[in-house]
C-alpha positions as CSV (number, residue, x, y, z in Angstrom):
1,X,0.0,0.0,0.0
2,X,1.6,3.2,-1.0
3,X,0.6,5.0,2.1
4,X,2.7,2.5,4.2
5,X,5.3,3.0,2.0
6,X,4.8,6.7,2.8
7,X,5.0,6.2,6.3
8,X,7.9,3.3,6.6
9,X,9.8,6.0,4.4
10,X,9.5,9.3,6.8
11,X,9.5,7.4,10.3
12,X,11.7,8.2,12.5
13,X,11.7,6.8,16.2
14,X,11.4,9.3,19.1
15,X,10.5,8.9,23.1
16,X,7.5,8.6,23.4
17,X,6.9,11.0,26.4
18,X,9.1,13.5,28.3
19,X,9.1,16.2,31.4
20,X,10.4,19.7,31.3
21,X,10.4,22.3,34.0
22,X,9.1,26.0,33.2
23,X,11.2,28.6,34.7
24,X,13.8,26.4,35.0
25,X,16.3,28.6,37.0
26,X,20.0,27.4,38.6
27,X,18.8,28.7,42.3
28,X,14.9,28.5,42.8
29,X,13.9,30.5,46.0
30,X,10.4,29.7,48.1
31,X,7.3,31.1,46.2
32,X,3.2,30.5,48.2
33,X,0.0,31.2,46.8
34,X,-1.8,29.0,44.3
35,X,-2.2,25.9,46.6
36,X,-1.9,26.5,50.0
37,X,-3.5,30.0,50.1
38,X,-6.9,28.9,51.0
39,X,-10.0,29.5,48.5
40,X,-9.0,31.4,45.2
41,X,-8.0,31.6,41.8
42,X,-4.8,31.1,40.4
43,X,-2.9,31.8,36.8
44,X,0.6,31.5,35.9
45,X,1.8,32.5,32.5
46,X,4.4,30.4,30.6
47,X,6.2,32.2,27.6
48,X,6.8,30.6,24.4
49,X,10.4,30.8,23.9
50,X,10.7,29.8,27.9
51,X,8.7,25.8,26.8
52,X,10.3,25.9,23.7
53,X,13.6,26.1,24.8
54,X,12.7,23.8,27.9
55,X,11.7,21.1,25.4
56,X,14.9,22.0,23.5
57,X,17.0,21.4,26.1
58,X,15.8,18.0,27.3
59,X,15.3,16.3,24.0
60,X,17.5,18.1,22.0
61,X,14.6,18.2,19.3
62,X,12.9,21.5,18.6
63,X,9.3,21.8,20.1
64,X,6.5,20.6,18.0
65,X,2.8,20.4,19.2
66,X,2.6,17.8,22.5
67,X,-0.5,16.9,25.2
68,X,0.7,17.5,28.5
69,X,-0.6,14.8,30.9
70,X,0.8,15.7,34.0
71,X,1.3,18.9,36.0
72,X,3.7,18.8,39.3
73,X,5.1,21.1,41.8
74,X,8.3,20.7,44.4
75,X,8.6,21.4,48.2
76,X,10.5,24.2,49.1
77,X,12.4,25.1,52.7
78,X,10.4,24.3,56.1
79,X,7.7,25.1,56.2
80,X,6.3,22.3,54.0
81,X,5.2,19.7,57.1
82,X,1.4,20.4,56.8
83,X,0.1,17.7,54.5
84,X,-3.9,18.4,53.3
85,X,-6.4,17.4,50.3
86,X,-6.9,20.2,48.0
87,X,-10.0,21.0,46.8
88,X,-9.2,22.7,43.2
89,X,-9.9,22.5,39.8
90,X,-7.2,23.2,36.8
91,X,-7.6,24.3,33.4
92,X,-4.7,24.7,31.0
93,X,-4.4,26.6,27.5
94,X,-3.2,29.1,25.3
95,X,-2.0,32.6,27.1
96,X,-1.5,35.8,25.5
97,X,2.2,36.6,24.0
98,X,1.8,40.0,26.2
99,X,1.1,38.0,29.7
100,X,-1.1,38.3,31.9
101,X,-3.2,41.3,33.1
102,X,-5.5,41.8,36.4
103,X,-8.6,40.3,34.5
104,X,-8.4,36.4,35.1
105,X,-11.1,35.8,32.1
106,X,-9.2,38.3,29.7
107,X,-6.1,36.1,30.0
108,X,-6.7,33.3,27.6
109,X,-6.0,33.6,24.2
110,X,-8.4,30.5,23.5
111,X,-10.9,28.7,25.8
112,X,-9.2,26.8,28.0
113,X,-9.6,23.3,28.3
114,X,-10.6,21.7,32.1
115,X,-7.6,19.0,32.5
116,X,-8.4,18.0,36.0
117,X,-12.1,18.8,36.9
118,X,-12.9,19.6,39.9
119,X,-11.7,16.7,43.0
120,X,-9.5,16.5,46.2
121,X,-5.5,16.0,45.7
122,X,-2.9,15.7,47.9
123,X,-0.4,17.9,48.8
124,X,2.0,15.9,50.2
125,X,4.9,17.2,52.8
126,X,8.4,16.4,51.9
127,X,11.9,17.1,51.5
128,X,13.1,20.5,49.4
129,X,13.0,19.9,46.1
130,X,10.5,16.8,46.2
131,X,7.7,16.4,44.5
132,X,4.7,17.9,47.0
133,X,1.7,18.3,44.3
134,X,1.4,16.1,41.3
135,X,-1.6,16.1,39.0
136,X,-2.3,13.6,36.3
137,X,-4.6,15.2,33.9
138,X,-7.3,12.8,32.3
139,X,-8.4,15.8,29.5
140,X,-5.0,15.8,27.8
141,X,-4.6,20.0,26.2
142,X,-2.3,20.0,23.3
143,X,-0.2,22.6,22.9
144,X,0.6,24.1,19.3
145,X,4.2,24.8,20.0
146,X,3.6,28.4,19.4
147,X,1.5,30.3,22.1
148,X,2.5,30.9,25.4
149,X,0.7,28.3,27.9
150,X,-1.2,29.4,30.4
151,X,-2.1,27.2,34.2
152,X,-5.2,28.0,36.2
153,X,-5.8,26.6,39.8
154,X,-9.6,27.2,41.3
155,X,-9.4,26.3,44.8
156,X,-12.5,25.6,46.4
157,X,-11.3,24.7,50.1
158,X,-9.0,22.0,51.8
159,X,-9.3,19.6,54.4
160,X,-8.2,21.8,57.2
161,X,-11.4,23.2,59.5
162,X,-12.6,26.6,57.6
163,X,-10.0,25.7,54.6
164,X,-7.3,28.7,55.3
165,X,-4.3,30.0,54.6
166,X,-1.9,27.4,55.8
167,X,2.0,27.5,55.5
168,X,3.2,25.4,52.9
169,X,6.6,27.0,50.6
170,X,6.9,26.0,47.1
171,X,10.1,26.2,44.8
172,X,10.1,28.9,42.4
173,X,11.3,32.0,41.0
174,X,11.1,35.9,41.9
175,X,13.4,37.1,39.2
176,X,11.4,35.3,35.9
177,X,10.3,38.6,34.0
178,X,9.7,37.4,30.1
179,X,9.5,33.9,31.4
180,X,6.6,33.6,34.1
181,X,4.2,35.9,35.8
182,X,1.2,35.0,38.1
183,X,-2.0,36.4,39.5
184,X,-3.8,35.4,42.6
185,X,-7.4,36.7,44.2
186,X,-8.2,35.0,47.3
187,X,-11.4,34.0,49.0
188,X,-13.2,33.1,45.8
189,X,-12.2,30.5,43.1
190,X,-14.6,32.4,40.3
191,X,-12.7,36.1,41.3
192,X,-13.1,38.2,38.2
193,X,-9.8,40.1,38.8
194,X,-6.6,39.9,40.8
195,X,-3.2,40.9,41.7
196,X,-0.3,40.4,38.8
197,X,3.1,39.6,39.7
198,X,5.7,39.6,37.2
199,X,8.3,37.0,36.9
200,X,7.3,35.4,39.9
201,X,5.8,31.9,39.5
202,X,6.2,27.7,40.9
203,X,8.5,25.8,39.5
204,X,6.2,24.0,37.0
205,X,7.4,20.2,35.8
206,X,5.4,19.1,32.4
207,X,4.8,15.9,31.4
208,X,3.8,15.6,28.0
209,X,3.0,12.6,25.1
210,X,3.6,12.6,21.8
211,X,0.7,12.8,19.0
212,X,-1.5,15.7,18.2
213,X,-3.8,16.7,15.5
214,X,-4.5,20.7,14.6
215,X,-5.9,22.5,12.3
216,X,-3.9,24.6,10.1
217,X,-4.2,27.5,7.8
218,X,-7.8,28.3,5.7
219,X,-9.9,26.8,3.3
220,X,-11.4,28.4,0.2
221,X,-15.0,28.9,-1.1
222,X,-17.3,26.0,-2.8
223,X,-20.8,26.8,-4.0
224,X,-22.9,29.0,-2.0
225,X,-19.8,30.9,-0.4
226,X,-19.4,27.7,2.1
227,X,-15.8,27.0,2.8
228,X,-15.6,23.3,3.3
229,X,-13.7,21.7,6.5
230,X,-11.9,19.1,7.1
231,X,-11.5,17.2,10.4
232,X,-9.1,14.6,11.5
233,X,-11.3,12.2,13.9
234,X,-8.9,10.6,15.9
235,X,-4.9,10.9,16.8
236,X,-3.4,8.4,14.9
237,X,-1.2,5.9,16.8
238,X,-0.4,2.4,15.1
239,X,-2.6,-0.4,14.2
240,X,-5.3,2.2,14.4
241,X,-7.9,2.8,11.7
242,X,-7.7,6.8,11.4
243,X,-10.5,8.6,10.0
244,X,-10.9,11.5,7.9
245,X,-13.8,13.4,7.6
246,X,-14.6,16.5,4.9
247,X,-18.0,18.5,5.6
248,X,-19.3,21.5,4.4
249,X,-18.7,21.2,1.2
250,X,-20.8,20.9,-2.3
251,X,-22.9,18.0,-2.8
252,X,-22.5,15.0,-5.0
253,X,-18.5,16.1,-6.0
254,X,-15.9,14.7,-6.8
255,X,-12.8,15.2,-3.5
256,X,-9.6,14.3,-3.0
257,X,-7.6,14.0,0.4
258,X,-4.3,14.4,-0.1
259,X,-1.2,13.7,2.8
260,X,2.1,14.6,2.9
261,X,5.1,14.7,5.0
262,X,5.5,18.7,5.4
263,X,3.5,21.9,5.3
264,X,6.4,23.9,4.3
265,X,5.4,27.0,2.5
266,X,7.0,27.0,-0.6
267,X,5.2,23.9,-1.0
268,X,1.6,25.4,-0.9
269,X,0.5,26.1,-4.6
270,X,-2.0,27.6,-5.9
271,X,-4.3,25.1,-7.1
272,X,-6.3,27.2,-9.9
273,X,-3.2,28.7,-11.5
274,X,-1.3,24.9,-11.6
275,X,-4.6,23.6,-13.6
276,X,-4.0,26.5,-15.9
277,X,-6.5,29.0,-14.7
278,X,-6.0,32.3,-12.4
279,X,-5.2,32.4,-9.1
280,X,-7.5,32.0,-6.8
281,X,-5.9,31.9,-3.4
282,X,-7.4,28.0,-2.8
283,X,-3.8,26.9,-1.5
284,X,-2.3,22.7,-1.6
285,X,-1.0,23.1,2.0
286,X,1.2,19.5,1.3
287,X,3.2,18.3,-1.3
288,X,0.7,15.9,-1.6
289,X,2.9,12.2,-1.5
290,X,-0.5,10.5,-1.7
291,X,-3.7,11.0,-2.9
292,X,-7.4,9.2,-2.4
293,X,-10.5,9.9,-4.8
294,X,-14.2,9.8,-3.5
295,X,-17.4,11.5,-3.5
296,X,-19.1,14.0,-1.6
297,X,-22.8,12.7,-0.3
298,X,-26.0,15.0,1.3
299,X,-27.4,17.6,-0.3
300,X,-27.8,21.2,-1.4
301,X,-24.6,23.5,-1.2
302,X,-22.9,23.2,2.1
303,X,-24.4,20.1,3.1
304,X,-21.9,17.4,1.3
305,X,-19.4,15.2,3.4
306,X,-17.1,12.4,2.3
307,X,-15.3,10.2,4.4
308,X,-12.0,8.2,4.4
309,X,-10.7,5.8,6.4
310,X,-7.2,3.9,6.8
311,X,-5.3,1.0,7.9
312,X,-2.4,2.5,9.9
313,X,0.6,-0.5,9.8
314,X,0.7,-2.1,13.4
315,X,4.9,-1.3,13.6
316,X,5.7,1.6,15.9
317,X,8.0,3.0,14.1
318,X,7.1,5.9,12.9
319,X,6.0,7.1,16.5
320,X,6.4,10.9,16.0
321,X,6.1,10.9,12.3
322,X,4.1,14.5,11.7
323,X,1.4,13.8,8.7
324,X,-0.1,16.9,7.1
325,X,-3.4,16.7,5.1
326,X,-6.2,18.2,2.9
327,X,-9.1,17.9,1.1
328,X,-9.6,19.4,-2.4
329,X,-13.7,19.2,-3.7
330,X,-14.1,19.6,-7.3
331,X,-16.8,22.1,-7.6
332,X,-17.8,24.3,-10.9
333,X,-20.6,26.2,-9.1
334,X,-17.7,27.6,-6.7
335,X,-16.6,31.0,-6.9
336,X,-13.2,30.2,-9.2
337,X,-15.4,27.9,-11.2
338,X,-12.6,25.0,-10.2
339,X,-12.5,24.4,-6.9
340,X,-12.8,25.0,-3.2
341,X,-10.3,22.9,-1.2
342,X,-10.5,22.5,3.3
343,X,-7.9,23.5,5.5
344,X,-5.1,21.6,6.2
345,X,-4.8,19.1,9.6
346,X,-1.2,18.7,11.4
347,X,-1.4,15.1,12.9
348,X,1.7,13.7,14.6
349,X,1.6,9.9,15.3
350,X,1.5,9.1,18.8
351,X,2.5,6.1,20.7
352,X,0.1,2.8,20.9
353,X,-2.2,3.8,23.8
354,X,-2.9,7.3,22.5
């Protein structure tokens, strides 16, 4: 099958999962708030360049887009005795390349996602340095390698009597401007606003798995002005049957999805002008390696799908592998008279087990 051959070709074997710490600074000095502060809402702000060059720096690969499935914190000096169930919720996502400002809401550059709902976890006393707070995170947020990330904490109380403010350091940093900032409101985890510190944050430990799918760049106009779209349905991992979904587009057309091994930009064409017409804008976001022919179903403008679905091969060797594809949907009623074609999906292969 050509596409295995496309895949046996590109693979190339990486870890499947690995841990950074964001800031990660030579001396980290005793930070509070967040945790141990009693009820209230919590954000620290991670910049880009900080995660990128974390992830750097511990696979020696450059960053690409990752899930992180685990959040933890470290113990700082005494005191760090008390040990209590924390009553919090966490949300990660996308922050704002300009930080964070007093309004917690304001802060995200897209919704969130709600990694650990809301549930008691431990903080556990310890040594400095040890790990006193660790978080698996059953909603996995991928991160697109590019924004800033951004942590919320809501906590709701704690197992002491009246849930205070209880002494409990954490390892962090004071001097992280450009690289972490924070803002805390106590005495309610839904505060609208807060108070911003710059460059002071926890030491943050990431733990993150391979695989991802986003979206990438924008489709162009089939009849009726509708832009189709096309959605990857599932991460693919191997062994897996991955399935590819177009929707939105013109009815009872021909389509083709196309996959490729890069999205580079010299590499998206114009698809109008290399059938010998004018440009048009509708763009081939892949060098298109392989191609698959099928027809839209549904009816009326707008309301044609098409599906596609493959036989990933069961060897794990192309763990890691980014795949980059598209749909293009023949169309004579569209605005160009060609074509309209989706936007393109960024998948990266992730291990067996998702």
């Amino acid at each position: 099958m050509k596409f295995a051959l496309l895949l046996s070709l590109l693979a190339v074997a990486l870890p499947a999962q690995s841990q950074f710490r964001v800031p990660d600074v030579a001396s980290p000095v005793d930070v509070n708030l967040g945790i141990a502060s009693g009820i209230g809402r919590y954000q620290q702000w991670f910049s880009a360049l900080a995660v990128q060059n974390a992830i750097l720096a511990q696979t020696g690969n450059p960053a690409e887009p990752i899930r992180f499935t685990q959040i933890e914190f470290f113990a700082g000096l005494p005191p760090t005795s008390q040990a209590a169930l924390i009553d919090c919720e966490i949300l990660l996502g996308h922050g704002k390349f300009s930080g964070v400002f007093g309004t917690f809401d304001t802060n995200w550059d897209s919704p969130p996602v709600i990694v650990r709902p809301r549930t008691n976890i431990n903080l556990v006393p310890g040594p400095t340095g040890s790990v006193c707070f660790s978080v698996p995170l059953p909603t996995r947020f991928t991160w697109d390698a590019f924004r800033p990330v951004l942590m919320e904490i809501r906590v709701y109380g704690n197992s002491l009597p009246g849930s205070p403010s209880f002494g409990f350091n954490f390892r962090g940093s004071t001097t992280s401007i450009g690289t972490t900032t924070r803002i805390y409101a106590g005495g309610s985890a839904g505060a609208i606003n807060g108070s911003v510190q710059q460059g002071v944050g926890m030491v943050t430990r990431f733990t993150t798995r391979q695989g991802a799918t986003l979206p990438y760049g924008t489709g162009c106009p089939g009849d009726g002005g509708f832009v189709p779209v096309a959605e990857v349905l599932e991460i693919p991992q191997p062994g897996m049957i991955w399935n590819h979904r177009v929707s939105n587009a013109a009815s009872q057309r021909l389509c083709i999805w196309t996959i490729g091994g890069t999205n580079t930009t010299p590499l998206q064409l114009d698809l109008t002008q290399l059938l010998g017409f004018g440009a048009s804008g509708c763009l081939l976001r892949n060098e298109a390696v392989n191609t698959f022919t099928t027809t839209t179903v549904g009816g009326g403008a707008g309301g044609g799908l098409a599906t596609l679905t493959l036989q990933l091969p069961a060897t794990g060797g192309y763990v890691g592998l980014s795949l980059f594809t598209q749909w293009v949907v023949f169309d004579p009623l569209a605005q160009n008279g060609v074509l309209s074609v989706t936007n393109g999906n960024w998948s990266i292969v992730s291990p067996v087990g998702g």
